[in-house]
C-alpha positions as CSV (number, residue, x, y, z in Angstrom):
1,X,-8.1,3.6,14.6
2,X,-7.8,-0.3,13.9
3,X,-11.3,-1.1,14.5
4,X,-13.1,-4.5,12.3
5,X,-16.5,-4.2,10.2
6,X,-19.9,-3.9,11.8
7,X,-20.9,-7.3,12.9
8,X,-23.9,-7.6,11.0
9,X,-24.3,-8.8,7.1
10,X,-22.1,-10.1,5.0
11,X,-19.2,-7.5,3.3
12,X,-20.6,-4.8,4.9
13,X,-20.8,-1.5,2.9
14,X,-18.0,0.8,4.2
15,X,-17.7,4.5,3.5
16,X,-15.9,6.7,0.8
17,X,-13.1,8.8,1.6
18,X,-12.6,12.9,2.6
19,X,-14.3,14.7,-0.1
20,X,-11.8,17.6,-0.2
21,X,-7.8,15.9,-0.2
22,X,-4.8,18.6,0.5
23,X,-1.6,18.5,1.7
24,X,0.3,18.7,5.0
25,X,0.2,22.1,7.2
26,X,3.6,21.2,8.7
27,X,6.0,20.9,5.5
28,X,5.5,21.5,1.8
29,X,5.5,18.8,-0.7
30,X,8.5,18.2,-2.6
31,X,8.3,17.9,-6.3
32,X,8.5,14.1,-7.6
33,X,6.5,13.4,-4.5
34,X,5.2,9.8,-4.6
35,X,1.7,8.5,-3.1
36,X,2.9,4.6,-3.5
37,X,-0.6,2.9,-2.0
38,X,-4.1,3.9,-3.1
39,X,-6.9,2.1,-5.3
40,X,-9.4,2.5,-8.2
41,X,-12.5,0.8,-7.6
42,X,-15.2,0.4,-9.8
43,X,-18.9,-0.7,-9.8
44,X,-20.8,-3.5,-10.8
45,X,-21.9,-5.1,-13.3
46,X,-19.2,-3.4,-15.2
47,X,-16.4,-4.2,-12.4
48,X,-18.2,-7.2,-10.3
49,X,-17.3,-7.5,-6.8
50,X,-15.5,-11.3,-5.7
51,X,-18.4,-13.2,-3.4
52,X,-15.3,-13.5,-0.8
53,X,-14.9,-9.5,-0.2
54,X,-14.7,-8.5,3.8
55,X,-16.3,-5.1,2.7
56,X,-18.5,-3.8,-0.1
57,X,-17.1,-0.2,-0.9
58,X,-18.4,2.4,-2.9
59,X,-16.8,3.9,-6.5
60,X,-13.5,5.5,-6.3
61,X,-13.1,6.8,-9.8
62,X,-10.2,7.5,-11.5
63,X,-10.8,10.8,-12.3
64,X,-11.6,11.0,-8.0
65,X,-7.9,9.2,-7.4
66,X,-6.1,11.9,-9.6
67,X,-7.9,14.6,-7.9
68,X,-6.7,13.5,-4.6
69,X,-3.3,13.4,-6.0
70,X,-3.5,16.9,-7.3
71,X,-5.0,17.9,-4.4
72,X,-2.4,16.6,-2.1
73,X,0.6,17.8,-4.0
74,X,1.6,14.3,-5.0
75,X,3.4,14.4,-8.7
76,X,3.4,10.4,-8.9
77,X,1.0,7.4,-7.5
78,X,0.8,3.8,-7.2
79,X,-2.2,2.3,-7.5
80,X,-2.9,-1.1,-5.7
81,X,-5.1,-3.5,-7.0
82,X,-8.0,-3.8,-4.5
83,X,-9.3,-6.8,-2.8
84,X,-12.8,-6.9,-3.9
85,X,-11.6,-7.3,-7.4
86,X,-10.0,-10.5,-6.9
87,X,-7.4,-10.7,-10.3
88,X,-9.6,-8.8,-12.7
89,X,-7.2,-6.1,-12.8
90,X,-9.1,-4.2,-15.7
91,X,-9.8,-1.0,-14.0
92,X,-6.6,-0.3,-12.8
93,X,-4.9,-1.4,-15.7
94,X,-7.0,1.1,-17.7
95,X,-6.5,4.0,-15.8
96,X,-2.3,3.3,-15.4
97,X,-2.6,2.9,-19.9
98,X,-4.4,6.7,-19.5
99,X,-1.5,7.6,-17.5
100,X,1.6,6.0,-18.3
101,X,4.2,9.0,-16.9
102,X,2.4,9.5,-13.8
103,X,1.5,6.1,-12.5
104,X,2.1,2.5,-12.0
105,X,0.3,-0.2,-10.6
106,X,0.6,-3.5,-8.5
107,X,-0.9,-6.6,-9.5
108,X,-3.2,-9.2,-8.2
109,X,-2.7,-12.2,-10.2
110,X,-3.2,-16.3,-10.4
111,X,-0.6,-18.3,-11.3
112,X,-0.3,-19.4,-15.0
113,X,-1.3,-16.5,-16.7
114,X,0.1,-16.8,-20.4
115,X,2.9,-14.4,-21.4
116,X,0.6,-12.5,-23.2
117,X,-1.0,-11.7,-20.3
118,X,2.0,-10.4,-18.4
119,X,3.3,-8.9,-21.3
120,X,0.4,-6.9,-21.0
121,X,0.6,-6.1,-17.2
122,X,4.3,-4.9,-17.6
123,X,3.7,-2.4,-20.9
124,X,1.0,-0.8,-18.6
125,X,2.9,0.2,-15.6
126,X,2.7,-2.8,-13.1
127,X,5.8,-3.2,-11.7
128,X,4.9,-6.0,-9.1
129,X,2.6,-8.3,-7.3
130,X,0.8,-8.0,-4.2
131,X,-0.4,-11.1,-2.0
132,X,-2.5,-10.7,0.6
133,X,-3.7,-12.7,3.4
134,X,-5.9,-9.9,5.6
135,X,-8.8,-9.5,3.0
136,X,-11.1,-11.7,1.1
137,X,-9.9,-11.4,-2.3
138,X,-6.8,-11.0,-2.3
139,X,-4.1,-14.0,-3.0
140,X,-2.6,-15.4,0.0
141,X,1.2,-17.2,1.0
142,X,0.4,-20.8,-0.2
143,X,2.8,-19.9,-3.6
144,X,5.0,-17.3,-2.1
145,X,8.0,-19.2,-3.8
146,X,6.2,-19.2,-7.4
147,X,5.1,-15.9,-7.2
148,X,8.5,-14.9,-6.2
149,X,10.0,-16.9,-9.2
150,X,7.5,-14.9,-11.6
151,X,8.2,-11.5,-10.5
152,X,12.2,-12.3,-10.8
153,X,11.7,-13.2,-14.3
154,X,9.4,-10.2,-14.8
155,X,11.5,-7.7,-13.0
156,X,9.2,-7.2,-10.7
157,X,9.0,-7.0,-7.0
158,X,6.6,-8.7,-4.4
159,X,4.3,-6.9,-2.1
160,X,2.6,-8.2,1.4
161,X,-0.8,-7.2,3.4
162,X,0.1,-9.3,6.5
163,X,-0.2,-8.6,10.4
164,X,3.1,-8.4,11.7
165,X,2.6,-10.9,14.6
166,X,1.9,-13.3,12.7
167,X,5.6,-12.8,10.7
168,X,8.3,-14.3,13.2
169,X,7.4,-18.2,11.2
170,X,7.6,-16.8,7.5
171,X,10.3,-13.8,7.9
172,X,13.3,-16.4,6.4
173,X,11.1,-17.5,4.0
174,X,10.4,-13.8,3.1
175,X,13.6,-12.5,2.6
176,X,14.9,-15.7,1.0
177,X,12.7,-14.6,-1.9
178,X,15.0,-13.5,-5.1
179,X,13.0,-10.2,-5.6
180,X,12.5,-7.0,-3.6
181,X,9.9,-7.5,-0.6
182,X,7.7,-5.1,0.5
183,X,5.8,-4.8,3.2
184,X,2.4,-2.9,3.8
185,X,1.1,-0.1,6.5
186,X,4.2,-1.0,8.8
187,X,3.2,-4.5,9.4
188,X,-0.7,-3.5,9.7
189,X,-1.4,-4.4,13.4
190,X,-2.2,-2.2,16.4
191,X,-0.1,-0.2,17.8
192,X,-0.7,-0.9,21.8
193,X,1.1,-4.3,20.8
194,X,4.5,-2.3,21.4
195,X,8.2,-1.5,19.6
196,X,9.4,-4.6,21.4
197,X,6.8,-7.7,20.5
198,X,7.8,-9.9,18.7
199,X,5.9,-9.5,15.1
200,X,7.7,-5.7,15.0
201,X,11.1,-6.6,16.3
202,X,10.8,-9.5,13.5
203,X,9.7,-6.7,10.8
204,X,12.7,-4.4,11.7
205,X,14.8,-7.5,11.2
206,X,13.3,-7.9,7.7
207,X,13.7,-4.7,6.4
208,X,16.9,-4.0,7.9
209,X,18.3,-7.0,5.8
210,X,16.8,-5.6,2.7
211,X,13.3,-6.0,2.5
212,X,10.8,-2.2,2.1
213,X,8.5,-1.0,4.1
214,X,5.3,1.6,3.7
215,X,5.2,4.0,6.2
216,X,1.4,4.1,5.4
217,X,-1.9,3.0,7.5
218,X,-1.6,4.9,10.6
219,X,-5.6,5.4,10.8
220,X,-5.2,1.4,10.2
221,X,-2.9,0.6,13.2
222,X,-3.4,3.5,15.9
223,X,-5.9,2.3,18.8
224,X,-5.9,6.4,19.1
225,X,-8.2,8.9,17.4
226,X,-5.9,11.5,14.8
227,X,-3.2,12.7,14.9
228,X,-2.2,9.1,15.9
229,X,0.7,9.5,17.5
230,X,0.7,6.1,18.8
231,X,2.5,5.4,15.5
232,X,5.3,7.4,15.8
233,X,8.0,5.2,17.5
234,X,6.8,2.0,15.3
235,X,7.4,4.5,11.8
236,X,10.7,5.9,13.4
237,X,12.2,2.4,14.1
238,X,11.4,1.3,10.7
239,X,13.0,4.7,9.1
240,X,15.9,4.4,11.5
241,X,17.4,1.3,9.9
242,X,16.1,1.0,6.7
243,X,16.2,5.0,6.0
244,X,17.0,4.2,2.0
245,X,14.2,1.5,1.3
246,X,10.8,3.4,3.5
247,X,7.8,4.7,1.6
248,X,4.9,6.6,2.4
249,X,1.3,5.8,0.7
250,X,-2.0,7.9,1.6
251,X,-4.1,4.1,1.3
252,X,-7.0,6.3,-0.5
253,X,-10.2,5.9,-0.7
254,X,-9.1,4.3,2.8
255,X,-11.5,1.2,2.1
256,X,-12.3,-1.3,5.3
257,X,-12.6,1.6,7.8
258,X,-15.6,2.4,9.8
259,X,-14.4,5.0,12.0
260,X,-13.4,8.4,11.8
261,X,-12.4,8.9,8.2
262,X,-8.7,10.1,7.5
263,X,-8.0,13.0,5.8
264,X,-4.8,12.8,3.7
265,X,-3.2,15.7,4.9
266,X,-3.7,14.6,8.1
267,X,-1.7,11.3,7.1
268,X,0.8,13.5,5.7
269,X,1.2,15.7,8.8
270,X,1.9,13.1,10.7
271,X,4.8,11.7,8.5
272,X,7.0,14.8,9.8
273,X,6.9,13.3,13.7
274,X,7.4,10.0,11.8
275,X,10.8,10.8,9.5
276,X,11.5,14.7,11.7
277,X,14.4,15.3,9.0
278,X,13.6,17.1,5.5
279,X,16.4,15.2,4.0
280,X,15.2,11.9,5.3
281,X,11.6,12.2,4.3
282,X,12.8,13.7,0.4
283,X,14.0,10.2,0.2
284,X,10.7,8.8,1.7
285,X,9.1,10.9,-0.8
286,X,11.0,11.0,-4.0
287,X,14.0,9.3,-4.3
288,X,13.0,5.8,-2.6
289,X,9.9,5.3,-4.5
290,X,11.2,6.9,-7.6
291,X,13.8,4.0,-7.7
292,X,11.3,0.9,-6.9
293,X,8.5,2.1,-9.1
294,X,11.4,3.5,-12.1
295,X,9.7,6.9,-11.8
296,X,11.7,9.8,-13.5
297,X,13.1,7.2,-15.4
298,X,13.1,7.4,-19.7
């Protein structure tokens, strides 16, 4: 349920995730199944923590994050760079160069980085950037244009953590951008705000003209305790027009939350009420992510 942090202290600590990941009940998992949104996190001193963080969580391994993959029946993952990292991408970068078949990553970067640098980013597996304006940490909108120049000439794409009403000023600006956009947990912003408000119907508008969605976060954006239903007709208008550029992401270790903690089969349960045809959610699945991540390919 979209819920904020405890009002006391500063980054307050937040919890770690399920101990024991599996899959859906409803449906079995196809093979080439991708989980396109989760995050290593490590511990300092060796992996500080940015002074800026909204939340202080615990460890999530490596070794944890590809458990949870095997355990869920996912043959592929993404890995997001996490907010309280800031741009020192070295943990993720290290685990996509210990898996270079299975996994790639998404970057959170500065401007200005020398090629080296980049060069670096792309022979590891990151095949994009990710700005973000909901978390301390993260890199906001203020270069939107820059970034979007770097990740054309870095075949990359561009990723956004943004609340979908406050979209309707920027959405031209958006998908003006010469790269792929995508956009996070389906707009991340509760889902008693309704199908017809403006930040969705803006959404819809974006990725029906192009842009990518994750059909991830419902734990995020439900105002409803699991199986949060409450999603369902916000995921279904998204699949309905953009049926060819929707993804699904687990979000593990599910960092920021401080109520009930998901379980990922749960989240995956619930992805069969959001995309009802096996055909459809393949392509959520497989064939969608395995074309903007280059999965499955030599």
């Amino acid at each position: 349920m979209l819920d904020h942090a405890p009002k006391t202290g500063l980054a307050p600590a937040c919890p770690g995730p399920h101990p024991v990941p599996h899959g859906p009940t409803r449906y079995r998992i196809p093979k080439g199944a991708v989980d396109t949104h989760a995050h290593v996190i490590g511990l300092p001193p060796d992996y500080p923590f940015v002074a800026t963080r909204s939340y202080t969580p615990p460890e999530a391994s490596a070794s944890a994050y590809l458990a949870m993959l095997d355990g869920t029946g996912m043959t592929y993952g993404v890995l997001i760079q996490v907010s309280v990292h800031g741009t020192d991408n070295r943990l993720m970068v290290k685990t996509l160069k210990a898996h270079r078949a299975r996994l790639r990553g998404i970057a959170v970067i500065p401007l200005g980085l020398p090629e080296r640098a980049l060069a670096e980013l792309k022979d590891a597996g990151v095949v994009g950037l990710r700005l973000n304006v909901l978390y301390g940490g993260g890199v906001g909108l203020e270069d939107v244009e820059r970034y979007g120049a770097l990740c054309r000439e870095m075949g990359w794409h561009l990723q956004f953590l943004l609340d979908a009403r406050e979209l309707p000023p920027i959405a031209s600006k958006l998908g003006a951008l010469p790269v792929p956009v995508v956009i996070d947990h389906m707009g991340h912003f509760p889902a008693d705000t309704g199908v017809d408000s403006e930040g969705f119907r803006t959404l819809v508008s974006l990725v029906r003209d192009g842009g990518w969605v994750k059909l991830s976060g419902a734990f995020r954006n439900s105002v409803e305790a699991a199986p949060y239903r409450d999603t369902i007709p916000y995921a279904q208008a998204l699949a309905a027009v953009a049926p060819d550029r929707c993804v699904w992401g687990s979000d593990w270790p599910h960092v920021a939350n401080w109520n009930d903690m998901p379980d990922v089969g749960e989240l995956l349960d619930i992805l069969a009420d959001w995309v009802p045809d096996e055909a459809a959610r393949h392509r959520v699945l497989v064939d969608n992510p395995a074309r903007l991540y280059g999965f499955g390919q030599s």
